[in-house]
C-alpha positions in Angstrom: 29.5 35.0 165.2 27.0 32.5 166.8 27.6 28.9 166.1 25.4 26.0 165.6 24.8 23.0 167.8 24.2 20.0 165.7 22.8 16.2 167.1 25.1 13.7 165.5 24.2 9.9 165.0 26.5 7.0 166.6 26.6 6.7 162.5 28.0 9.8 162.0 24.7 11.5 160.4 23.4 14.7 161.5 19.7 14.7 162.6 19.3 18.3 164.0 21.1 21.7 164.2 19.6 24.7 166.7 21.7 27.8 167.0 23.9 28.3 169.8 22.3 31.8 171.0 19.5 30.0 171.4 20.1 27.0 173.3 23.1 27.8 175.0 26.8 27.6 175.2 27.1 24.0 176.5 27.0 20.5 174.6 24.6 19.9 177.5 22.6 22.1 176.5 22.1 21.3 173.5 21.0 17.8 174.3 18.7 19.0 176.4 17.2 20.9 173.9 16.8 18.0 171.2 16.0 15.4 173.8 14.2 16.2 177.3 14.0 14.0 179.3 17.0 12.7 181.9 16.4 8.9 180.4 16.3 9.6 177.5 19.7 11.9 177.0 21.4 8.8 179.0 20.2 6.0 176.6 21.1 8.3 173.7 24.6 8.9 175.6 25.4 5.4 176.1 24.8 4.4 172.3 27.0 7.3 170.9 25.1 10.3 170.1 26.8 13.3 170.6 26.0 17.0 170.0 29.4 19.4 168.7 29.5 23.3 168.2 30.5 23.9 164.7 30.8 26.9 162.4 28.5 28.2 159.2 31.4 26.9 157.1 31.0 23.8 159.1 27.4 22.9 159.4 27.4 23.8 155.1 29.8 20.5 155.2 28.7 18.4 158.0 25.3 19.0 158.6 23.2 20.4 155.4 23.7 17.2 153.1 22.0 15.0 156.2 19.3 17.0 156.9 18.5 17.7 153.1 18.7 13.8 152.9 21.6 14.1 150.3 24.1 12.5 152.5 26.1 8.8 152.4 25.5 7.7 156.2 23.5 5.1 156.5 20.8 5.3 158.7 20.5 5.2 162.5 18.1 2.0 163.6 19.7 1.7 167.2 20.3 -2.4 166.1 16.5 -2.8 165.2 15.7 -3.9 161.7 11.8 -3.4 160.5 10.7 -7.1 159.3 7.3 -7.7 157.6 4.9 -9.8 159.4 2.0 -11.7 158.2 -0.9 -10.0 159.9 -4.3 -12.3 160.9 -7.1 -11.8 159.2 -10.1 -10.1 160.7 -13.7 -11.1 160.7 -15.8 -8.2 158.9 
């Protein structure tokens, strides 16, 4: 039975899923797949992102209620908040 990888938020919220036949047998891999570049999989590393093999059993649990936006994690900002700022005001 193939398994699915699934790219899990510092949060705990899943933000992707790609079967395991078709990226590969290692959590490597998998991050590979969702996130390319060397940099980039590092940063994402050091903040707590993670990537897990789980189950259909398991992915019905863990992973369908975040990616059907029906879950309770809050969501993953990285410690940046979106702030409205007065913009100026251009001559027409």
């Amino acid at each position: 039975m193939a398994g699915f990888w699934i790219r899990i938020a510092p949060t705990g919220c899943v933000y992707g899923s790609a079967l395991e036949e078709y990226v590969g047998p290692l959590a490597e891999d998998a991050h590979k797949e969702f996130t390319p570049k060397v940099a980039d999989r590092r940063r994402e590393a050091a903040q707590g992102w993670r990537h897990e093999l789980v189950g259909r059993d398991e992915w019905k649990r863990r992973a369908e209620p975040c990616l059907r936006g029906q879950c309770s994690h809050s969501p993953y900002s990285a410690g940046r908040s979106v702030e409205d700022v007065e913009l100026p005001e251009t001559a027409s």
